[in-house]
N, C-alpha and C positions, 0 to 999 in steps of 0.2 A: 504494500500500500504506500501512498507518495501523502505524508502527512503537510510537507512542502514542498514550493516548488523545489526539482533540482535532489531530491530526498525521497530516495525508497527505500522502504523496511521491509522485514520479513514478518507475517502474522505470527501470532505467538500459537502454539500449540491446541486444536481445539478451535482453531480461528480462521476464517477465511477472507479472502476479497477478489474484487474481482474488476477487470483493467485497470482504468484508473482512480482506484476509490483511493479515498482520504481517507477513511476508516478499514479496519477490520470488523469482521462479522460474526457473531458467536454460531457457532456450526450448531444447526437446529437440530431438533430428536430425530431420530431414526437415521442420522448419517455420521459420516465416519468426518474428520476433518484435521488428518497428518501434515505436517508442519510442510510451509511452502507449496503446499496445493493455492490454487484457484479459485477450485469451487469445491460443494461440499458434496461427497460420495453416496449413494443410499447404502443402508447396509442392505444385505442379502436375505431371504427367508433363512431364517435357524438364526438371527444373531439380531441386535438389538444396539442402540445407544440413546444416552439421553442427550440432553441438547448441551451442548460443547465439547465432546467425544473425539479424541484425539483417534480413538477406533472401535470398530463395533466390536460388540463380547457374544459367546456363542451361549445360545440357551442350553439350560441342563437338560438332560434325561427327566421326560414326564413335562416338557414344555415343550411348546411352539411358537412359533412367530412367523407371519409374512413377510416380504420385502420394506424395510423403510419402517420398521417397528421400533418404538420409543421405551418398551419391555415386550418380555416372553408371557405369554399365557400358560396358566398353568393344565394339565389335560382335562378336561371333565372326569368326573366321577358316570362311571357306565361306558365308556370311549379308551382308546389305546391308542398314543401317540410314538409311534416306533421309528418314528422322524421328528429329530427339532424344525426340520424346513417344510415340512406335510399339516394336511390338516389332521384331525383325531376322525379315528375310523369307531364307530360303534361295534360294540361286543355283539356278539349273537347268541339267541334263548340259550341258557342253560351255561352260560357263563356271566362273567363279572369283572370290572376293573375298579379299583378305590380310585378317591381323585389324583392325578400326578403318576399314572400308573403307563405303563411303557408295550406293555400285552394285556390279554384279555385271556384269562384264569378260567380252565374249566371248573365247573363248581364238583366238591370231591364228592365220592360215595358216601352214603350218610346224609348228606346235607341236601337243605332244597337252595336254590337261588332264583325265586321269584319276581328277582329285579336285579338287571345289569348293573346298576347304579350302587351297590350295599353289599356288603358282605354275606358270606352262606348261613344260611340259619339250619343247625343239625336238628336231625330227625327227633322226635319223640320217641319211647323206649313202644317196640310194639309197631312200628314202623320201617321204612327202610326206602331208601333210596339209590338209583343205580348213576355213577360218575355224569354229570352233565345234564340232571331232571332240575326242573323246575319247580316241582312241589312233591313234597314225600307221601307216598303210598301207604294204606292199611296192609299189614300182614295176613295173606288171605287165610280165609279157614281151612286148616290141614296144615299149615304151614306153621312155622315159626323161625321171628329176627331175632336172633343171638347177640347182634350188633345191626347198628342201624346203615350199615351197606351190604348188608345180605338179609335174602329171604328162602329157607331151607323148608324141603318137606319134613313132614311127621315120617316116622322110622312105621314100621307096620305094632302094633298095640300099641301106639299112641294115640293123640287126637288133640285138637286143641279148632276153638271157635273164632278164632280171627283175632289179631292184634295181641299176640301174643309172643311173648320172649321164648319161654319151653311152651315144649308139650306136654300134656299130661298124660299120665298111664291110663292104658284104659282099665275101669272099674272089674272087678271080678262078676260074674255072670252075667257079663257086658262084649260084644266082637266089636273090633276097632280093628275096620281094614287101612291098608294105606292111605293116606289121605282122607281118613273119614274124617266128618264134620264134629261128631257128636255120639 
């Protein structure tokens, strides 16, 4: 910049101008502005500056930013941002991502995840869920969940009526074929 006639300086760091300015210019948000430039740079998607930015800084893992961004966004909660320079991609049924989150988590056995956006919510005892369900299932009758990502038949003289952990023995003057109800 030519503050007098006859008198050019160098902008200071963060600072631009341009032909013949008498001043220098605070390098505005989202550009970059290295000493001896002209004019001020945009930064690039994945990177960010605020306004007097000697250069742009790269967003973290579980952020993003477009081109010319003055901060990173953080990723939504329900969405997976596996790019700082992309947008957030949404999870699909039967998974899940917390906010800031980089992929999209299948929801484990055991658990339902009836919203992308939240964490897995484990099954009730007597229920069960198979890897990537959405909501957990009753334990049918004949059956019994030992743990709530498995559902096992009745052995033959057992029985049980639904939603049940064991089986029961069958009664003495009672027949309990495989799978019986009752």
């Amino acid at each position: 910049y030519c503050p007098n006639p006859g008198q050019q300086l160098s902008c200071a760091a963060g600072y631009f101008s341009t032909g013949s300015a008498t001043v220098c210019t605070e390098c505005p948000s989202g550009h970059q502005c290295p000493t001896l430039h002209e004019s001020a740079v945009e930064c690039v998607a994945g990177t960010f500056a605020a306004a007097g930015s000697v250069q742009c800084t790269d967003c973290e893992a579980g952020e993003y930013s477009g081109a010319g961004a003055s901060s990173c966004t953080i990723c939504p909660a329900g969405s997976a941002c596996a790019s700082v320079s992309g947008a957030p991609s949404a999870c699909t049924a039967g998974s899940y991502a917390l906010e800031g989150s980089t992929s999209c988590t299948q929801c484990p056995a055991g658990s339902e995840c009836p919203s992308t956006d939240s964490a897995p919510v484990a099954c009730d005892a007597g229920e069960y869920a198979a890897a990537g369900s959405e909501s957990c299932s009753s334990c049918a009758a004949g059956s019994y969940c030992p743990n709530p990502g498995q559902q096992l038949s009745c052995a033959a003289g057992y029985f049980s009526t639904g939603s049940a952990t064991v089986c029961t023995e069958c009664p003495s003057g009672h027949q309990c074929p495989t799978l019986h109800e009752s």
